[in-house]
HTML snippet that shows the backbone in 3Dmol.js (N, CA, C, O; Angstrom):
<script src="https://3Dmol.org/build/3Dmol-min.js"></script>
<div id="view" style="width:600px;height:400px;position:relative"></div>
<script>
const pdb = `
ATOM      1  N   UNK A   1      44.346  -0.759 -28.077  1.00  0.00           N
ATOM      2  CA  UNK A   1      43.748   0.531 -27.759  1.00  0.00           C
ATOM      3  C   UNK A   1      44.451   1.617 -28.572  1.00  0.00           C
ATOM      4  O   UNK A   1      45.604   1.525 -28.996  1.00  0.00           O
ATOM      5  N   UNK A   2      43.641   2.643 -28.741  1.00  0.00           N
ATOM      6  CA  UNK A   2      44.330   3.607 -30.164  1.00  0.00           C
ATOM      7  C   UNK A   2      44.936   4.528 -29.249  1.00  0.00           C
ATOM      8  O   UNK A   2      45.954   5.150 -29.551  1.00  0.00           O
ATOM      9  N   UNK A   3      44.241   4.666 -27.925  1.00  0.00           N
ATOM     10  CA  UNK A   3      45.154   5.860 -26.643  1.00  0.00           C
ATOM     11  C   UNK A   3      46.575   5.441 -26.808  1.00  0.00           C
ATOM     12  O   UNK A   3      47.430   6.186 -27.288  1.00  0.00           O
ATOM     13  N   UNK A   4      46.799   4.237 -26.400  1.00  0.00           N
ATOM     14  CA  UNK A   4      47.951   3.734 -25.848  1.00  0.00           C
ATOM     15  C   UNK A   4      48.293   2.485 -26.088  1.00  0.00           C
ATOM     16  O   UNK A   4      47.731   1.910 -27.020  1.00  0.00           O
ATOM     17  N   UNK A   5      48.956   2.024 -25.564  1.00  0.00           N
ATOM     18  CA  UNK A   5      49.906   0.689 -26.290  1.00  0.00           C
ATOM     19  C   UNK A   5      49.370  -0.736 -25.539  1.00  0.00           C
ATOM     20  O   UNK A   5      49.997  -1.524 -24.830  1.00  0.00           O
ATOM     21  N   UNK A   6      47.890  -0.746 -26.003  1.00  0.00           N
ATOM     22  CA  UNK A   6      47.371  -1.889 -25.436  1.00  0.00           C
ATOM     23  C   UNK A   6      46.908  -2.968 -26.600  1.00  0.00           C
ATOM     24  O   UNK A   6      46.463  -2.802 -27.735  1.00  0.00           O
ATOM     25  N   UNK A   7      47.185  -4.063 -25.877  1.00  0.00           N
ATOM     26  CA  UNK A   7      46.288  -5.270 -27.028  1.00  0.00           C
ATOM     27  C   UNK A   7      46.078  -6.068 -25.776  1.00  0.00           C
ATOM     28  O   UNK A   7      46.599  -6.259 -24.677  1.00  0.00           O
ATOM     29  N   UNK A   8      44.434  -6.657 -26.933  1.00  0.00           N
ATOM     30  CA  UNK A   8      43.710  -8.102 -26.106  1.00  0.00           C
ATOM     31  C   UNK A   8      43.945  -9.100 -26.663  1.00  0.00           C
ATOM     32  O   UNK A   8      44.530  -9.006 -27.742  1.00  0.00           O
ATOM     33  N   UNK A   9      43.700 -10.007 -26.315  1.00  0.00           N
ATOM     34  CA  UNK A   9      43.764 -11.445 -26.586  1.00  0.00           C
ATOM     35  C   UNK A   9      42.579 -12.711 -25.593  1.00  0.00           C
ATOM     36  O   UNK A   9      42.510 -13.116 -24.432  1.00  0.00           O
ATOM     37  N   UNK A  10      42.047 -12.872 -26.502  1.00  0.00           N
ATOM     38  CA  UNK A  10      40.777 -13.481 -25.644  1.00  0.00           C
ATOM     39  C   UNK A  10      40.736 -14.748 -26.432  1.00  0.00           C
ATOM     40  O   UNK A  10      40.694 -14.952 -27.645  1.00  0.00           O
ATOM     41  N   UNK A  11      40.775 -15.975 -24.830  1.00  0.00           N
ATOM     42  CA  UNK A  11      40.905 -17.576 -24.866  1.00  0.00           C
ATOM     43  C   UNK A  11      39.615 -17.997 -24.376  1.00  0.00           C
ATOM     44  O   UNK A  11      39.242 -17.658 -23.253  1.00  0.00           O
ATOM     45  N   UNK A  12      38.741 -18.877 -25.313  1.00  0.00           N
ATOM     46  CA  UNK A  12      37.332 -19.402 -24.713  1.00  0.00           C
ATOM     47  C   UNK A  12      37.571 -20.964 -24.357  1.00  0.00           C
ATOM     48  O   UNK A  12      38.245 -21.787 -24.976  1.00  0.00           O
ATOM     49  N   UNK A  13      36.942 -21.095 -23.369  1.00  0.00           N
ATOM     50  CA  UNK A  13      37.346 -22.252 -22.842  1.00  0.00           C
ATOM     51  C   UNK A  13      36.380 -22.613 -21.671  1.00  0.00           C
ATOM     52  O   UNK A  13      36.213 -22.017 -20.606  1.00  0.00           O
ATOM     53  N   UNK A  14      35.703 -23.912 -22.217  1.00  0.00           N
ATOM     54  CA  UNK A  14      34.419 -24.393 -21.551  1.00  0.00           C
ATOM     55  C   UNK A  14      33.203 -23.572 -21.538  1.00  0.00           C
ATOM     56  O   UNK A  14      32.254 -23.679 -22.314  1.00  0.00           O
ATOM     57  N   UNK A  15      33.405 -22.320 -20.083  1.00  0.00           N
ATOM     58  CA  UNK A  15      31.944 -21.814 -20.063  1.00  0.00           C
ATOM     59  C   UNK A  15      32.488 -20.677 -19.757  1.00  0.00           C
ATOM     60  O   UNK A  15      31.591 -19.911 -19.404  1.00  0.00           O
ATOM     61  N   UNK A  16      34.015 -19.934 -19.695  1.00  0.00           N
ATOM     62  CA  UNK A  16      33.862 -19.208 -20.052  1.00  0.00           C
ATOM     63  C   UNK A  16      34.936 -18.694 -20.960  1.00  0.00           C
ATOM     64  O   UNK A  16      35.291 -19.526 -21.795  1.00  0.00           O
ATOM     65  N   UNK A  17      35.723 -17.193 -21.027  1.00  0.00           N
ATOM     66  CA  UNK A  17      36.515 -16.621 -21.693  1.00  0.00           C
ATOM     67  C   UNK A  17      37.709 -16.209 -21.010  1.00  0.00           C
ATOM     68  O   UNK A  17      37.495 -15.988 -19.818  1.00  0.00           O
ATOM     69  N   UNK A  18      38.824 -16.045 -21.353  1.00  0.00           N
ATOM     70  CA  UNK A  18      40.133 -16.314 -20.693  1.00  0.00           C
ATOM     71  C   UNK A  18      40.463 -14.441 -21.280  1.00  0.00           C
ATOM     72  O   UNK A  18      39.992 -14.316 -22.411  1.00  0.00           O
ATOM     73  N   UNK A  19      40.967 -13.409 -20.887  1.00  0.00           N
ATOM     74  CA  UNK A  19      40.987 -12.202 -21.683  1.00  0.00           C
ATOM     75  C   UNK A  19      42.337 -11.503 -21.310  1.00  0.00           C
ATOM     76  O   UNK A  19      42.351 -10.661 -20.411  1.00  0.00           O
ATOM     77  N   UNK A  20      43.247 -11.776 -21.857  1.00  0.00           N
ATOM     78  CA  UNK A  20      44.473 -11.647 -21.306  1.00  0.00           C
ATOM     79  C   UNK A  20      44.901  -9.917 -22.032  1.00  0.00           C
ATOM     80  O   UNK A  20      44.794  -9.686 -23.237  1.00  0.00           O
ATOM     81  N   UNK A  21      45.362  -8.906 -21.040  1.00  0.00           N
ATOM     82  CA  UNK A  21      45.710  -7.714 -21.942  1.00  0.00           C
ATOM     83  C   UNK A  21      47.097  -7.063 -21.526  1.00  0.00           C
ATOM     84  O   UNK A  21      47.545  -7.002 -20.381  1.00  0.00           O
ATOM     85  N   UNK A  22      47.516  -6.725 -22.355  1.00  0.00           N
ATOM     86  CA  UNK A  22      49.208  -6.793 -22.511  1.00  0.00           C
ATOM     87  C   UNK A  22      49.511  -5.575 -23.002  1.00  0.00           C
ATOM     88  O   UNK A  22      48.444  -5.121 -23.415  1.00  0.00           O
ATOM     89  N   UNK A  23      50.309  -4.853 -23.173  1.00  0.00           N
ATOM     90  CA  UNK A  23      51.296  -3.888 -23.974  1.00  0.00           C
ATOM     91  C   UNK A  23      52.925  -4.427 -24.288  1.00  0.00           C
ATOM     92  O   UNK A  23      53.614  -5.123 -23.542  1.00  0.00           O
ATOM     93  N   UNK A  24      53.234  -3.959 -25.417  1.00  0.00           N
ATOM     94  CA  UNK A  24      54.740  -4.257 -25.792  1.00  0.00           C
ATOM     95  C   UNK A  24      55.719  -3.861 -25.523  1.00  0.00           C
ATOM     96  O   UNK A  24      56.840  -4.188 -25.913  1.00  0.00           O
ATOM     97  N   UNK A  25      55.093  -2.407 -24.167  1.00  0.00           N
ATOM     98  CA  UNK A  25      56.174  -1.293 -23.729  1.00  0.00           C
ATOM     99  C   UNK A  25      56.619  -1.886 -22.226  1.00  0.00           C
ATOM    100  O   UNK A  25      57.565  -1.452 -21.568  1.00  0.00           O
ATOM    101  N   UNK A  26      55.614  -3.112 -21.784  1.00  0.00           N
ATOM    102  CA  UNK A  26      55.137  -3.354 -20.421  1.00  0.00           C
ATOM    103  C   UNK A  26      55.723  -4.987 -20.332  1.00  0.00           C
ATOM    104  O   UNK A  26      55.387  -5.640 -21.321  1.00  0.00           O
ATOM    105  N   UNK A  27      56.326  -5.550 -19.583  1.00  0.00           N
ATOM    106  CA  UNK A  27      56.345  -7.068 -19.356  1.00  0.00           C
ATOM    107  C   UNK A  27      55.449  -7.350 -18.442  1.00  0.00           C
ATOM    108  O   UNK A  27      55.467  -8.563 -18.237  1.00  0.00           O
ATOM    109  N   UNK A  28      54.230  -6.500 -17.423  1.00  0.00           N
ATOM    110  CA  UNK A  28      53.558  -7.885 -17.140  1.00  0.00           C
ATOM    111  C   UNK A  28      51.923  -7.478 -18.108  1.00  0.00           C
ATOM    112  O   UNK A  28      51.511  -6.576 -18.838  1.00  0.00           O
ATOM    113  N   UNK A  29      51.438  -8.740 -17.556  1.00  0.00           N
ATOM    114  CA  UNK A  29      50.095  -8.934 -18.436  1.00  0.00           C
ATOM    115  C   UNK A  29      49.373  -9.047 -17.397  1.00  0.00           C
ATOM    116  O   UNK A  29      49.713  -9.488 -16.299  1.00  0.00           O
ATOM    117  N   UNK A  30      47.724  -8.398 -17.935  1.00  0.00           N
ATOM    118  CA  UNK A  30      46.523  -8.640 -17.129  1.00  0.00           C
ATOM    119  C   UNK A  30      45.379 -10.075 -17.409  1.00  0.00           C
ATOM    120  O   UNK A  30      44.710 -10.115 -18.442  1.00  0.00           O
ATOM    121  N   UNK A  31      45.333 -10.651 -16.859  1.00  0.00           N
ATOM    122  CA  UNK A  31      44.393 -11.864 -17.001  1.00  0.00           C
ATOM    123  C   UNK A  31      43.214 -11.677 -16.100  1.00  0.00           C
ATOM    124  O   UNK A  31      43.171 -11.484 -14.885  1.00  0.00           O
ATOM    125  N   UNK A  32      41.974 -11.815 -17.273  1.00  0.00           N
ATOM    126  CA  UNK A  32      40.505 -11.155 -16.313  1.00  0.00           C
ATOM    127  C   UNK A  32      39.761 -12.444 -16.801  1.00  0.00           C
ATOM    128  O   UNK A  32      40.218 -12.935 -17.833  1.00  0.00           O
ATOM    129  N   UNK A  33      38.950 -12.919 -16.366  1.00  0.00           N
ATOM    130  CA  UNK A  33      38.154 -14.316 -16.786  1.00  0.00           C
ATOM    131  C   UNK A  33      36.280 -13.686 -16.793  1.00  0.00           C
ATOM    132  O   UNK A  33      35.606 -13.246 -15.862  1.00  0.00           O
ATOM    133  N   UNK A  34      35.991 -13.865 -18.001  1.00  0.00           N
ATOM    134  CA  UNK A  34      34.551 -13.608 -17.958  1.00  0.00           C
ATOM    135  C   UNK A  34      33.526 -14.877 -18.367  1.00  0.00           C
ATOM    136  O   UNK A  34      33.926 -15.970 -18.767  1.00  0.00           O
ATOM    137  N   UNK A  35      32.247 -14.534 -18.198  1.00  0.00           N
ATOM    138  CA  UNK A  35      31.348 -15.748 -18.000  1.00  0.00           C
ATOM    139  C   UNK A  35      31.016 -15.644 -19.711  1.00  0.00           C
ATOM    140  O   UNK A  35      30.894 -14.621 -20.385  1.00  0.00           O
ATOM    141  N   UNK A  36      30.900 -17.378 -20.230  1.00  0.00           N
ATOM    142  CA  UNK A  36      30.237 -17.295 -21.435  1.00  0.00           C
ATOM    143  C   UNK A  36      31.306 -16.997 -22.870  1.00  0.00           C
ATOM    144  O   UNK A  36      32.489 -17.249 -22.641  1.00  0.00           O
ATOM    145  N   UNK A  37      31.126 -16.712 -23.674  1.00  0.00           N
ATOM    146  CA  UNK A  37      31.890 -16.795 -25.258  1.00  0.00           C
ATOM    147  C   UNK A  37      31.347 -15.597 -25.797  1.00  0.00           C
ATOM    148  O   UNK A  37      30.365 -15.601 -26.540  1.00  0.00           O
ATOM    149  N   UNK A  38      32.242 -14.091 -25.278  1.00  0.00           N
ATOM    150  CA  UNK A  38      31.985 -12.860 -25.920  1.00  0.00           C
ATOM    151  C   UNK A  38      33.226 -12.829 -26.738  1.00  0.00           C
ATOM    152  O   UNK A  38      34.227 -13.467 -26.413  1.00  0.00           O
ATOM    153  N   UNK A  39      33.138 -11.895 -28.074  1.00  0.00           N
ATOM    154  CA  UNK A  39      34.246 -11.266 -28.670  1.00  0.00           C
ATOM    155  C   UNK A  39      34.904  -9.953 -28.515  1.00  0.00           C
ATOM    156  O   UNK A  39      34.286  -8.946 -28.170  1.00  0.00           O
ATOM    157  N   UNK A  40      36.042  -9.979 -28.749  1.00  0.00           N
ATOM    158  CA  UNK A  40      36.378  -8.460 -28.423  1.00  0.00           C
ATOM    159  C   UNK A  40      36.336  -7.466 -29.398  1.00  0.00           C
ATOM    160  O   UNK A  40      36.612  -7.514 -30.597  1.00  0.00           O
ATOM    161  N   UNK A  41      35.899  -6.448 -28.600  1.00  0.00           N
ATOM    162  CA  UNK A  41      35.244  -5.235 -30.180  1.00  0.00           C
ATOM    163  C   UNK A  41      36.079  -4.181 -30.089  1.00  0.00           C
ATOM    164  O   UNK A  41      36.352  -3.499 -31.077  1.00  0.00           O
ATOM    165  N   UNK A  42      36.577  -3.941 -28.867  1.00  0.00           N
ATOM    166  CA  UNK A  42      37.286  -2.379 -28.740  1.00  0.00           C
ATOM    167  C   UNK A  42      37.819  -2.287 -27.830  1.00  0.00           C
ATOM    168  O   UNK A  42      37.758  -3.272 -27.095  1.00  0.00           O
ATOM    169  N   UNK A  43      38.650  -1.065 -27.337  1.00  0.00           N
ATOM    170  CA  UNK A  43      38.663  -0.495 -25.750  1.00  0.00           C
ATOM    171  C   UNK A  43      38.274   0.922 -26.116  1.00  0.00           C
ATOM    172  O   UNK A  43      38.391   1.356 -27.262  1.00  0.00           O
ATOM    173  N   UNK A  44      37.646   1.864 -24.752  1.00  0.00           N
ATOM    174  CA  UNK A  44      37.052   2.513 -24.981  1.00  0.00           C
ATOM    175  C   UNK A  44      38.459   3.825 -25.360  1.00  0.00           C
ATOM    176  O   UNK A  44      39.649   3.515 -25.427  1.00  0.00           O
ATOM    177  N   UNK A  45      38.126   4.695 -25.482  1.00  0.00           N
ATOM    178  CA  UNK A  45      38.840   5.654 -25.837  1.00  0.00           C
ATOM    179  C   UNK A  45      40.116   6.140 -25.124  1.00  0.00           C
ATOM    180  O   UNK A  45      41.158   6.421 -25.715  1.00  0.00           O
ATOM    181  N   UNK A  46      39.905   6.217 -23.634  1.00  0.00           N
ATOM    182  CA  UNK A  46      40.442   6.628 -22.769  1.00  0.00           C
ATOM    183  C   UNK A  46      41.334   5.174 -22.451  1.00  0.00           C
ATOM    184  O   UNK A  46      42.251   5.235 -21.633  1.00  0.00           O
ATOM    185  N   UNK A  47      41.051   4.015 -23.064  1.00  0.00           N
ATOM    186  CA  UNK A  47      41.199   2.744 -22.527  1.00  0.00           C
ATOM    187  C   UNK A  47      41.142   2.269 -21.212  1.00  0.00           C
ATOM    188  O   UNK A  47      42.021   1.597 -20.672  1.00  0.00           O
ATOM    189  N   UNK A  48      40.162   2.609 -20.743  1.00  0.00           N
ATOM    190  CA  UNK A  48      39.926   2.137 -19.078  1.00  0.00           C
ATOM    191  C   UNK A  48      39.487   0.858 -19.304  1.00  0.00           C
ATOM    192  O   UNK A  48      40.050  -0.065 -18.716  1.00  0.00           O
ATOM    193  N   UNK A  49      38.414   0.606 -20.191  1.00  0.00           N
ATOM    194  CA  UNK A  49      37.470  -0.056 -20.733  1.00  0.00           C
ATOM    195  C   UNK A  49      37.841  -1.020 -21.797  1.00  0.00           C
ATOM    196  O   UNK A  49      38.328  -0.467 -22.783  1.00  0.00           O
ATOM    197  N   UNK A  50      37.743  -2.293 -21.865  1.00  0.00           N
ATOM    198  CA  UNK A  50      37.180  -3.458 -22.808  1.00  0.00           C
ATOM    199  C   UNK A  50      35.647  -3.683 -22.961  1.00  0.00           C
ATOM    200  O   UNK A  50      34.693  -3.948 -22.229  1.00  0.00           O
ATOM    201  N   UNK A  51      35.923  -3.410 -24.464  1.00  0.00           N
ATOM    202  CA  UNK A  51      34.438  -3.643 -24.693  1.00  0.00           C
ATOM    203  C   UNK A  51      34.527  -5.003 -25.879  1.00  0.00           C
ATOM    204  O   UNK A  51      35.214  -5.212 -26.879  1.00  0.00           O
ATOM    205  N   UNK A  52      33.246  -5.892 -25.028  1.00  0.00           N
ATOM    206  CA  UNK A  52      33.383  -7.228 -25.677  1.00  0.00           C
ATOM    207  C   UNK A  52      31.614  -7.432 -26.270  1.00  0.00           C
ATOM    208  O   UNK A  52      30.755  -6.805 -25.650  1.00  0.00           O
ATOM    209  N   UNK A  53      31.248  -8.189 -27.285  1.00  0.00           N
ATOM    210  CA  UNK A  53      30.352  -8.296 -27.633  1.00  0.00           C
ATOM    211  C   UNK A  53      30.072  -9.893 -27.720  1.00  0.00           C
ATOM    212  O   UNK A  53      30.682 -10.872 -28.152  1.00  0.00           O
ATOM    213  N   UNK A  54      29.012  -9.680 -27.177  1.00  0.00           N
ATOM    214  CA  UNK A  54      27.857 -11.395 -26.960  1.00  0.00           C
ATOM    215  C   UNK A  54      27.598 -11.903 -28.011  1.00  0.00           C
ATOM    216  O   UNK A  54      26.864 -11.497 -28.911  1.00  0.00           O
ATOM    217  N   UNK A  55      28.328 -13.015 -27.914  1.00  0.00           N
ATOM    218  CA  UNK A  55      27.593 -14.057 -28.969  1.00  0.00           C
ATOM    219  C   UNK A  55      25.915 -14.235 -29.149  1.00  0.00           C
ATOM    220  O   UNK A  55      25.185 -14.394 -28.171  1.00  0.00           O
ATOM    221  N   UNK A  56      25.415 -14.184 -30.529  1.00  0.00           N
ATOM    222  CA  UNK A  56      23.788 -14.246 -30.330  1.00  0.00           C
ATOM    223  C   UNK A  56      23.446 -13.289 -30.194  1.00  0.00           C
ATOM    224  O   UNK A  56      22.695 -13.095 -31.150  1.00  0.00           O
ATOM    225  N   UNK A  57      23.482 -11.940 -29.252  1.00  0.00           N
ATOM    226  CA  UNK A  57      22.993 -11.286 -28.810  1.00  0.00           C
ATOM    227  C   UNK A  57      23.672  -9.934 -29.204  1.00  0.00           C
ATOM    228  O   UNK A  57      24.823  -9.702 -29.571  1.00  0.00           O
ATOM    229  N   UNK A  58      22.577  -9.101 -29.009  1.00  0.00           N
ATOM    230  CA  UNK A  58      23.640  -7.138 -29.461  1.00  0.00           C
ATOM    231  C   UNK A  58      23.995  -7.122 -28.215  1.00  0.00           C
ATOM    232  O   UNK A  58      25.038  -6.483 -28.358  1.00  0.00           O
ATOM    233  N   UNK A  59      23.919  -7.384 -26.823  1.00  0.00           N
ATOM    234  CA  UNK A  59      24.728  -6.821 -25.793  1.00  0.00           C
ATOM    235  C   UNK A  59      25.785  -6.680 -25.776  1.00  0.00           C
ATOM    236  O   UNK A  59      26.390  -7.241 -26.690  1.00  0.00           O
ATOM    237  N   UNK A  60      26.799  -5.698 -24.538  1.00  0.00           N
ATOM    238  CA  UNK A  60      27.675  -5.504 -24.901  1.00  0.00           C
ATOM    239  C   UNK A  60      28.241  -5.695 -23.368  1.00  0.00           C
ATOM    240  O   UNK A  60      27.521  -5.833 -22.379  1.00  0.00           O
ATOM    241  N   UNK A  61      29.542  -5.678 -23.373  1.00  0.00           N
ATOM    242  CA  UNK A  61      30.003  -6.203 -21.917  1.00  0.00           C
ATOM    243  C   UNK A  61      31.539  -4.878 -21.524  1.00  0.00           C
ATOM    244  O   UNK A  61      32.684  -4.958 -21.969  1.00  0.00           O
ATOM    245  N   UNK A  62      30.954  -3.763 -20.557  1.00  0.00           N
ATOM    246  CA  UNK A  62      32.399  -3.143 -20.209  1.00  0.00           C
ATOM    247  C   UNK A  62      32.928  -3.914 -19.251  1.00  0.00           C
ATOM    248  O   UNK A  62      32.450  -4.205 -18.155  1.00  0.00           O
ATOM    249  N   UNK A  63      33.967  -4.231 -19.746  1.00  0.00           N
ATOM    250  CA  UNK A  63      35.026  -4.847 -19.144  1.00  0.00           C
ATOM    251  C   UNK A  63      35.881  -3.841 -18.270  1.00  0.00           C
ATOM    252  O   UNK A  63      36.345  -3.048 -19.089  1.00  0.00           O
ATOM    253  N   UNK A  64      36.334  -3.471 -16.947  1.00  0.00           N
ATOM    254  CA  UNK A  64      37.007  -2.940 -16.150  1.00  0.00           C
ATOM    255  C   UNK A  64      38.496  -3.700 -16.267  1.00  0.00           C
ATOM    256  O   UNK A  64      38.355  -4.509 -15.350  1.00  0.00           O
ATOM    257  N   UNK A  65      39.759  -3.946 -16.777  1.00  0.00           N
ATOM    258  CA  UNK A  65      40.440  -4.457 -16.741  1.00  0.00           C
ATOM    259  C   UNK A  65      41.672  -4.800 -15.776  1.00  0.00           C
ATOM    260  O   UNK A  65      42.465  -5.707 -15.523  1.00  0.00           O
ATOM    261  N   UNK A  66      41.321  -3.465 -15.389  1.00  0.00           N
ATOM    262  CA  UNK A  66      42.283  -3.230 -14.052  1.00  0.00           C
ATOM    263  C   UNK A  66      41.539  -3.921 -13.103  1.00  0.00           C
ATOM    264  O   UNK A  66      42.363  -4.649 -12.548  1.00  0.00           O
ATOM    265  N   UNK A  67      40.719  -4.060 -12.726  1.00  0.00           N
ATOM    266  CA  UNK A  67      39.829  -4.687 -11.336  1.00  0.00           C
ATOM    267  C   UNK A  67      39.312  -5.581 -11.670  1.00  0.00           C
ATOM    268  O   UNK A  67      39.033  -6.438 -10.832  1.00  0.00           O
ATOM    269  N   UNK A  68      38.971  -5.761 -13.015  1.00  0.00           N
ATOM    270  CA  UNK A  68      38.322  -6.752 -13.787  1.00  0.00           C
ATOM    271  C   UNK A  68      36.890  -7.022 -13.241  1.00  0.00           C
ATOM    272  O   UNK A  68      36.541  -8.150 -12.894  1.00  0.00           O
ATOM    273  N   UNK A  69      36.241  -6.152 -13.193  1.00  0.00           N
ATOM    274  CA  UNK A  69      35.073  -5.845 -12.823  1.00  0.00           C
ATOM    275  C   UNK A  69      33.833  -5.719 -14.268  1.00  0.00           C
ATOM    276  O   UNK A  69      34.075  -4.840 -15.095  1.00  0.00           O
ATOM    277  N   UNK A  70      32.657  -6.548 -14.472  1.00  0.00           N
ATOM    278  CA  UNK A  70      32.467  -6.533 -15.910  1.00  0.00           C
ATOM    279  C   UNK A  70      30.746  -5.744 -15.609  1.00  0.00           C
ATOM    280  O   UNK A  70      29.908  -6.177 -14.819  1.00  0.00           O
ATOM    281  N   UNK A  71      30.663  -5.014 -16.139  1.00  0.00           N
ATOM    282  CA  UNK A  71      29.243  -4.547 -16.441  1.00  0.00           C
ATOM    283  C   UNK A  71      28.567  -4.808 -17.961  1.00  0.00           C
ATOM    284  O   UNK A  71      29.070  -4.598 -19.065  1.00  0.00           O
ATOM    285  N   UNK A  72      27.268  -5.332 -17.620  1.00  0.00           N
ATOM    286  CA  UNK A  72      26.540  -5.833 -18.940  1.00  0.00           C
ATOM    287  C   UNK A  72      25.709  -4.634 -19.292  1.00  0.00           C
ATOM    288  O   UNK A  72      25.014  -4.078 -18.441  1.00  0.00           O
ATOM    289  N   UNK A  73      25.768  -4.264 -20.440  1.00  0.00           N
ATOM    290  CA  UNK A  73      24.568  -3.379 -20.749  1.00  0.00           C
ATOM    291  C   UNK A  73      23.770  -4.158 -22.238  1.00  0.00           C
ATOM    292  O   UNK A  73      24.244  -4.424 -23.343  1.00  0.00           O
ATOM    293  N   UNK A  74      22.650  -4.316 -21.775  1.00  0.00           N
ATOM    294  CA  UNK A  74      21.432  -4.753 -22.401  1.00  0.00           C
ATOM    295  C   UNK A  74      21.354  -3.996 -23.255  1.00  0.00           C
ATOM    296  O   UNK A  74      21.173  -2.795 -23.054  1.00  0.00           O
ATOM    297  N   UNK A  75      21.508  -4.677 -24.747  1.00  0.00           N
ATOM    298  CA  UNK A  75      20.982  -3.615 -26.192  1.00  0.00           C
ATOM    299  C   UNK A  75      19.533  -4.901 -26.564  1.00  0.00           C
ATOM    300  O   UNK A  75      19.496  -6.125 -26.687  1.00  0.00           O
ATOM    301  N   UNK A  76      18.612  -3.895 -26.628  1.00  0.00           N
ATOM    302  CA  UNK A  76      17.661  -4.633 -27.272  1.00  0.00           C
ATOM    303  C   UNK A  76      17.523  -5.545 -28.286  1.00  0.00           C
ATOM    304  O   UNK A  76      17.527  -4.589 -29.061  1.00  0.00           O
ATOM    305  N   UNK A  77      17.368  -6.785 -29.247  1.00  0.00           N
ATOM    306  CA  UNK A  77      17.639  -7.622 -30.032  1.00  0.00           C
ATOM    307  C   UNK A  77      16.820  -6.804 -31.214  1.00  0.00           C
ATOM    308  O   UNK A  77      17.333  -7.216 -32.255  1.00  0.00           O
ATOM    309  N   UNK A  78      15.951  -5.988 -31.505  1.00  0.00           N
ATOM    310  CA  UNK A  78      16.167  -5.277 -32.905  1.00  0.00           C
ATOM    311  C   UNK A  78      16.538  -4.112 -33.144  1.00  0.00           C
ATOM    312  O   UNK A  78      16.184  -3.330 -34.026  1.00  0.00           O
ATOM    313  N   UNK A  79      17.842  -3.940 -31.687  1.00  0.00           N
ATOM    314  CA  UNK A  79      18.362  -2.643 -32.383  1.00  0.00           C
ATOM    315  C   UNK A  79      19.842  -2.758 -32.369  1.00  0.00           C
ATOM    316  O   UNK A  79      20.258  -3.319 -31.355  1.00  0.00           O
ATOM    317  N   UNK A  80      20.597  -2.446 -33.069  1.00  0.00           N
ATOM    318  CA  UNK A  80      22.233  -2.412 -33.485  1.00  0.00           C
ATOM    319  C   UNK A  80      23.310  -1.382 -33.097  1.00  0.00           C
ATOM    320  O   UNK A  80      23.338  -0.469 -33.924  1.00  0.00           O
ATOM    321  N   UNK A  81      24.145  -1.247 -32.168  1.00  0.00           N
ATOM    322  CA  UNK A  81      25.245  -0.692 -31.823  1.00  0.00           C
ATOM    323  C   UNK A  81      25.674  -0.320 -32.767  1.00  0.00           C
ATOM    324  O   UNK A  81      26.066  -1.192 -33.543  1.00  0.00           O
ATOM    325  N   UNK A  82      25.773   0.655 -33.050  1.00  0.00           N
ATOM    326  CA  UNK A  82      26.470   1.848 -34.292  1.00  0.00           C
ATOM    327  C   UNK A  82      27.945   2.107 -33.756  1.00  0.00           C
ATOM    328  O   UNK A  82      28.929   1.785 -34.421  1.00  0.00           O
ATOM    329  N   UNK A  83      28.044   2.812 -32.300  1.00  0.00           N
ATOM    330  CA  UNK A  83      28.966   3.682 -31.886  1.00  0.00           C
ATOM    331  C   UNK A  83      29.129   3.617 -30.341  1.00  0.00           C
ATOM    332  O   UNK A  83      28.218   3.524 -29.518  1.00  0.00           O
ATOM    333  N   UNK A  84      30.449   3.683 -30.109  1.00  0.00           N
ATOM    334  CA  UNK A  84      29.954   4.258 -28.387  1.00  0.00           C
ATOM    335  C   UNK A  84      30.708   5.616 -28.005  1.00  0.00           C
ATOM    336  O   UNK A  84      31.875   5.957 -28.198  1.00  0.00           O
ATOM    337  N   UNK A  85      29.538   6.329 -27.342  1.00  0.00           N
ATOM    338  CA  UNK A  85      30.402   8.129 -27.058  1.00  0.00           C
ATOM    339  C   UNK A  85      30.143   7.969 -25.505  1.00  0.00           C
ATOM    340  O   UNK A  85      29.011   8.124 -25.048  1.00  0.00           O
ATOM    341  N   UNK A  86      31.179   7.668 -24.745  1.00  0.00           N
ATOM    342  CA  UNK A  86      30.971   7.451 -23.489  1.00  0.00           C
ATOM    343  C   UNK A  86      31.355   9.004 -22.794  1.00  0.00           C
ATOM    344  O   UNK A  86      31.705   9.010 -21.614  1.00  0.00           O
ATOM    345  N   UNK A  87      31.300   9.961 -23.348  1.00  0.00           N
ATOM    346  CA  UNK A  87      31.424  11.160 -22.743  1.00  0.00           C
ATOM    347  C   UNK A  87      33.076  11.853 -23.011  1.00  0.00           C
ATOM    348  O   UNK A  87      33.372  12.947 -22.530  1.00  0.00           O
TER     349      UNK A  87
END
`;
const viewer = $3Dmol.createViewer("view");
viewer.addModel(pdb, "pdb");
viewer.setStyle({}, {cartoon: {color: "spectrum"}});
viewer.zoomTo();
viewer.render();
</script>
């Protein structure tokens, strides 16, 4: 994350993804498990947010990391994620 002193690390395994997130300032780590084989694209600005992207597909997945709570948002298949301005 460019806020702050975060990195991901994401393990796929079977059916789904293993998403472990860490800082170098911090000894413990967060481990969140999501459904399926997404990649990781970002965190959002503020870094609340992991944002992971679907294999196959333009969707995109906010990841809640702290609660690990995942919301899907549906991008249509002929249109392309440029940017995200989440406010």
């Amino acid at each position: 994350a460019q806020s702050n002193d975060l990195f991901a690390a994401a393990t796929y395994r079977e059916a789904r993804t293993t998403i472990t997130i860490f800082a170098s300032k911090r000894s413990s780590r967060r481990i969140v498990q999501v459904e399926g084989n997404p990649t990781l694209y970002r965190f959002t600005r503020d870094a609340a947010f992991l944002i992971l992207r679907l294999s196959g597909a333009n969707d995109l997945i906010f990841l809640d990391w702290r609660s690990g709570a995942a919301h899907r948002f549906d991008v249509p298949g002929d249109h392309e994620v440029l940017a995200v301005n989440l406010g």
